[in-house]
N, C-alpha and C positions, 0 to 999 in steps of 0.2 A: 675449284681446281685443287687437287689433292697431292699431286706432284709438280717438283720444281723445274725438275728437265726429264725430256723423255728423248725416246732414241727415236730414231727417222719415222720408225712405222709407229707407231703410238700417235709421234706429230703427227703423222698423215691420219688415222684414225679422229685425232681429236679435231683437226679440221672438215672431215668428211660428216663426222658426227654433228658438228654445229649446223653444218651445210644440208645436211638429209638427202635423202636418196642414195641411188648405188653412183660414185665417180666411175668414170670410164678409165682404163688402164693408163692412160697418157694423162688425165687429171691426176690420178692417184699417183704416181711417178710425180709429178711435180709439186704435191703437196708434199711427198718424201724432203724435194730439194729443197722447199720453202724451210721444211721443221728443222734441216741441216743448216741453210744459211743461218737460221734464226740461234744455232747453238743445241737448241734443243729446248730452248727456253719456254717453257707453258707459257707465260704470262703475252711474251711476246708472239707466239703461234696464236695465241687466242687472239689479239692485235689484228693479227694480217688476215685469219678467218673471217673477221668480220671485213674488210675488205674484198674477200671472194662469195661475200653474197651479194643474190642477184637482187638481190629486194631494196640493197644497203645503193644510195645517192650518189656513192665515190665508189661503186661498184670495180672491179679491174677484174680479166680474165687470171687465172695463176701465174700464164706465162708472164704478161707482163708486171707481176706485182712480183715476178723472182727478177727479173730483169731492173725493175725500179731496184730492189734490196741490194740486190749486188754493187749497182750503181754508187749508191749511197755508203757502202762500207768500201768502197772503193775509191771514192771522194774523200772528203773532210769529214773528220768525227761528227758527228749528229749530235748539236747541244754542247760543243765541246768548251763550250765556254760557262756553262749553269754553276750554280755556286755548289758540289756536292763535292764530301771526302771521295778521295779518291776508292775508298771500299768501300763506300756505298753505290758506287756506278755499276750497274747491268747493262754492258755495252750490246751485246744482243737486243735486249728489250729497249735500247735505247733505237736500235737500229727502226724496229717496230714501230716505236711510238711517235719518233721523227715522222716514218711515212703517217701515220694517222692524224698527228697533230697538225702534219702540212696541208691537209685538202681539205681542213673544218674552214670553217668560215670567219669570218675575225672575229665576228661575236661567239660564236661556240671557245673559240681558241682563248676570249676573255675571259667565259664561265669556265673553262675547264682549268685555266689557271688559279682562278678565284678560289676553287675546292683546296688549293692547297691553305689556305686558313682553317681552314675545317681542323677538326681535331683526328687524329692516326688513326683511331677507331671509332667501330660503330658507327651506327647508321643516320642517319637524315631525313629528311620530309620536301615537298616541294616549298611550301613556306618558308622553311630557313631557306632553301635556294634561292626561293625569290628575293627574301630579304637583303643578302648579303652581295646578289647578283642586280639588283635594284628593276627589275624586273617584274610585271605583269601576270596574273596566272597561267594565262593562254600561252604565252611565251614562253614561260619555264616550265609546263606540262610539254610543250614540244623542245624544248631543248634539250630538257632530262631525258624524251624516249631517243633523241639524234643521238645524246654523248653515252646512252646503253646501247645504241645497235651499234656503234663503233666499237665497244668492247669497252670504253671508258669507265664507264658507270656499269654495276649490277645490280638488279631489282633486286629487292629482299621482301618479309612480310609485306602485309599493311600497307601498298603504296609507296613505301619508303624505298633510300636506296645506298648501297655501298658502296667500298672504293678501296680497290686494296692498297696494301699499307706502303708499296714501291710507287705505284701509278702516284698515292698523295704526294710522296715525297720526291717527285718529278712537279708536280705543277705548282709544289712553291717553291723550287729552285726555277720553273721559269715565272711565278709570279716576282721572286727576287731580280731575278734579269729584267722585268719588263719596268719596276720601280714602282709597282702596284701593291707591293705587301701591306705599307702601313694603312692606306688606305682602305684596304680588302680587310684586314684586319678590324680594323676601327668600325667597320659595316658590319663584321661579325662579332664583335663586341656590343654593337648596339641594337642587335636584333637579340643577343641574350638578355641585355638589359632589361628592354622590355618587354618580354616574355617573363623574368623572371625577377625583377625589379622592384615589384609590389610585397613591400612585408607583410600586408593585411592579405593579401592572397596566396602568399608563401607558408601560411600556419598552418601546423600539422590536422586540424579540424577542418581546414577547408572542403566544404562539399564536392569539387571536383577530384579530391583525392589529387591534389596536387600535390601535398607533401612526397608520394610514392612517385610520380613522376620525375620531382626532383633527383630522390636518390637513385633512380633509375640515368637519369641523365645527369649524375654527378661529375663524371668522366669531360663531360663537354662542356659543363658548366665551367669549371676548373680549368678548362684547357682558355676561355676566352676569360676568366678574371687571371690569367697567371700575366695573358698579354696586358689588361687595362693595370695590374699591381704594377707594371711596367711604365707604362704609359701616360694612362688615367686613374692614380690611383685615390682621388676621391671618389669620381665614380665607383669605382671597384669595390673601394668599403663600405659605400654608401649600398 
């Protein structure tokens, strides 16, 4: 997504676009009202798109998923309690993300706040998911494709996947609400650990070319020893 906000017909294009095929004039009109409710906000249109698919679990026709929206900004702020500066808040996408975060299941709604440990950027594997989600493979192969067809998660190369840098900084202000940070933390600390823990496997000679993998995943390396220098910092030096 290339843009930040679009204007009503754009939204309706980028929703019709996700959706395929031609909308009929009365769909298309109420994907306009959705990208309107939504501000204009890409991030949060892509949100609710994925809600007007028919393939998508928590499926909803437009009408009623503009009827939900309104509902909801017409109630009580959404999230109005998360720990976040006040300009970092996307009340639009916040509108969004309330309606998606509310119809996962409580375990999706636990892994999706878990990613907020994760570090801002760059990408991920199912493996750290599992690790840090304490989780099965079979489980976090389907989990990762449920929290990508909601719009949570975006596949990248490789099997791997992303997560833009607003949605992370949402799931750990509700991983902070939920009292799960240091915990989730400490589970992503120690899946680095042991990945990357071994000095005799850490030399730059080592046959799997793990020296280059390191400095490729330097970024995240750094991002889980800044927590353990914090926390665990024997660990950490060690």
């Amino acid at each position: 997504l290339s843009l930040d906000y679009l204007s009503d017909d754009e939204g309706a294009a980028l929703i019709a676009g996700r959706l395929g095929g031609e909308p009929t004039e009365t769909d298309r009109a109420l994907y306009r009202a959705i990208a309107a409710e939504l501000g204009g906000h890409t991030l949060a249109i892509d949100l609710a798109a994925a809600r007007l698919d028919e393939r998508s679990e928590h499926y909803l026709p437009p009408g009623d998923l503009l009827r939900r929206l309104r509902a909801r900004r017409e109630g009580a702020q959404p999230f109005a309690d998360l720990m976040l500066d006040e300009a970092d808040r996307e009340r639009n996408l916040e509108l969004s993300l309330a309606e998606s975060y509310a119809v996962l299941g409580e375990d999706d709604r636990r892994r999706f706040r878990a990613l907020g440990a994760f570090a801002p950027d760059g990408t991920f594997g199912a493996e750290m998911a599992a690790a840090v989600w304490g989780d099965d493979p079979d489980a976090t192969t389907d989990a990762l494709s449920r929290l990508a067809g909601a719009a949570l998660l975006t596949r990248a190369e490789g099997g791997r996947f992303s997560q833009h840098a607003i949605l992370r900084a949402y799931a750990l202000a509700l991983l902070q609400r939920a009292g799960e940070d240091a915990a989730t933390r400490k589970a992503h600390f120690a899946a680095y650990t042991a990945e990357y823990g071994d000095h005799e496997r850490n030399l730059a000679g080592a046959s799997d070319c793990r020296h280059d993998r390191i400095k490729a995943k330097l970024g995240k390396i750094s991002h889980a020893l800044n927590w353990g220098f914090d926390t665990e910092p024997r660990a950490a030096c060690s």
